[in-house]
C-alpha positions, 0 to 999 in steps of 0.5 A: 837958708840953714840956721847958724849952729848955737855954740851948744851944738858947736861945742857937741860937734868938738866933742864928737870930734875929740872922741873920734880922735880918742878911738882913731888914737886907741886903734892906733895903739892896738895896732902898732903894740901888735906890731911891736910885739911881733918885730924884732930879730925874728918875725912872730906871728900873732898864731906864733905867740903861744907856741913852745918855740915863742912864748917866752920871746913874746910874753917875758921880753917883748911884752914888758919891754913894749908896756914900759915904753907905752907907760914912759910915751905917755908920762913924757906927752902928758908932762909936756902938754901939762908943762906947756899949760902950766908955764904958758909956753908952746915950747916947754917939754921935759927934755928942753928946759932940763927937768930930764937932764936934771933926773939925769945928774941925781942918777949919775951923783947917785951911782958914784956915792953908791959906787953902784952898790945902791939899791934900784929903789934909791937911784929911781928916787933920786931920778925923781928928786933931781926932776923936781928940784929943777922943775920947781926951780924953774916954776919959782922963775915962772911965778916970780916973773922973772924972765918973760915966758921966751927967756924962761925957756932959754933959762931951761935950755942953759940948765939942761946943757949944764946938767948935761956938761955935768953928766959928761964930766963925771964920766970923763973923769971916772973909771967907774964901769957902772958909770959909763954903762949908765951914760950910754943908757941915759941916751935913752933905751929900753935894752934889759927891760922885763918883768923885774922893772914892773914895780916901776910902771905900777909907781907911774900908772897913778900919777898918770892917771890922775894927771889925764884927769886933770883937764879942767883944771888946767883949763881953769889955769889957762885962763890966767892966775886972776880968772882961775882964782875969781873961778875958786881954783887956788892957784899955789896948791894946784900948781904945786900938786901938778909940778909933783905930779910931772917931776914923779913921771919925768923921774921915774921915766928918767930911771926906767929909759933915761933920757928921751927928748921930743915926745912931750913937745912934739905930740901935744902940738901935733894934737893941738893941730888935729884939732884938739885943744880942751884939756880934758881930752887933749891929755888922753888924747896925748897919752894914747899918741905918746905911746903909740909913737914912743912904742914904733921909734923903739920897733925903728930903734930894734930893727934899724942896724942888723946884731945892734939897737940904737939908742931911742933917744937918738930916733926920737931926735931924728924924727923931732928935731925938723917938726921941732925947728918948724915950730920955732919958726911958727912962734918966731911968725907969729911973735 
């Protein structure tokens, strides 16, 4: 009869797991950022990207397109996963309890005051004022306990058709061509990204990684507010460093491609059923897959009509919103 595994080697066998997940995830990337950069109106071949006729569709457009849409994949699966930590819902997800749609409406208040004569600087600013108000807005209703964790997320839903009542408002009523123009990109797109935007990406890539490096305290805070504080974590200060965190990258993703849904609820769940649960891999883990799905919704995005682009958000609707129903019902089971 074969001894039964300790749960030191139960726990090392997760973690060879995990880390084959990581690798499987990493090859994964590679491949579709290959994929990326040679699809398009026209075919590329890697042995085409260097030539005279190709290098600049390859390294000045597609490039720095296919980079902000892995940085902006990773910060919406991050958030999302951190958020569900955070507010103790399997639901929870940047778009759905309204902190883009909040980054959203400080955009469209911004280009009117601005008449859209503000500089970029300012208006990516005001993305990421708007994310946090909201999402400490709601973090207040969660500490307070105001509404149990179900009637949290439908007090996010309301915030975000109001934000979003707001945003269709402005544009009904204006005449303002700057205005409209950024109500079509707030559906979400990468359309016009190049090098110039960089600077944004350089603004996300820290908070990213220090949020991926915050798996075990977010597992101390799973634990509940009582265990985590009796383990020495104190509660107030984290809470508030990882709302930052997540308002800085929803912001900043808000600015870069607007509004972009699913990504944060569907990869950190997706990954949770591959069997990874431990935080400390889980947001890695989440950052690689947010990328790599985020980088073929925008090649789907690309390439789907002939002499057009669709907006990514309106693919990662398509592709979220049925796994998105399929969870609801899981929760409605297993309430």
């Amino acid at each position: 009869m074969s001894a039964i595994p300790t749960f030191t080697q139960l726990e090392q066998q997760q973690q060879n797991r995990d880390r084959r997940c990581l690798q499987g995830l990493s090859a994964a990337l590679l491949v579709v950022l290959i994929f990326s950069l040679c699809a398009g109106d026209s075919w590329i071949w890697p042995n085409q990207w260097f030539s005279a006729t190709y290098k600049l569709f390859v390294w000045q457009i597609r490039l720095p397109r296919a980079l902000a849409v892995m940085l902006v994949g990773a910060a919406l699966a991050v958030s999302g996963a951190v958020m569900q930590a955070l507010f103790e819902n399997t639901l929870a997800e940047p778009g759905l309890l309204g902190v883009a749609s909040g980054a959203g409406v400080a955009l469209v208040i911004c280009v009117m005051l601005g008449n859209g004569l503000l500089p970029a600087a300012l208006m990516s600013l005001s993305a990421v004022i708007g994310a946090l108000v909201v999402t400490f807005f709601l973090l207040y209703f969660a500490r307070k306990r105001l509404f149990t964790h179900s009637r949290l997320l439908l007090v996010g839903v309301a915030i975000g058709i109001i934000c979003s009542a707001i945003m269709t408002w402005s544009v009904y009523f204006s005449s303002n061509l700057d205005l409209r123009q950024l109500m079509y990109w707030m559906m979400g797109g990468f359309g016009g990204i190049d090098w110039r935007q960089s600077w944004l990406g350089l603004l996300m890539l820290p908070a990213l990684l220090w949020l991926c490096a915050q798996g075990r305290t977010i597992n101390l805070l799973a634990l509940g507010v009582h265990q985590a504080q009796q383990l020495g974590l104190s509660i107030r200060v984290w809470r508030n460093l990882l709302v930052l965190a997540m308002g800085w990258l929803v912001g900043i993703s808000v600015a870069l491609a607007g509004v972009i849904g699913f990504i944060g609820l569907v990869i950190p769940h997706l990954l949770r059923l591959c069997g990874i649960t431990d935080q400390r891999r889980l947001l890695p883990a989440c950052a690689l897959a947010g990328s790599a799905v985020l980088l073929l919704a925008d090649v789907v995005a690309r390439i789907a009509l002939y002499a057009a682009e669709l907006p990514i958000g309106v693919v990662t609707a398509v592709l979220g919103a049925p796994l998105f129903i399929w969870l609801l019902a899981r929760a409605e089971r297993s309430d």
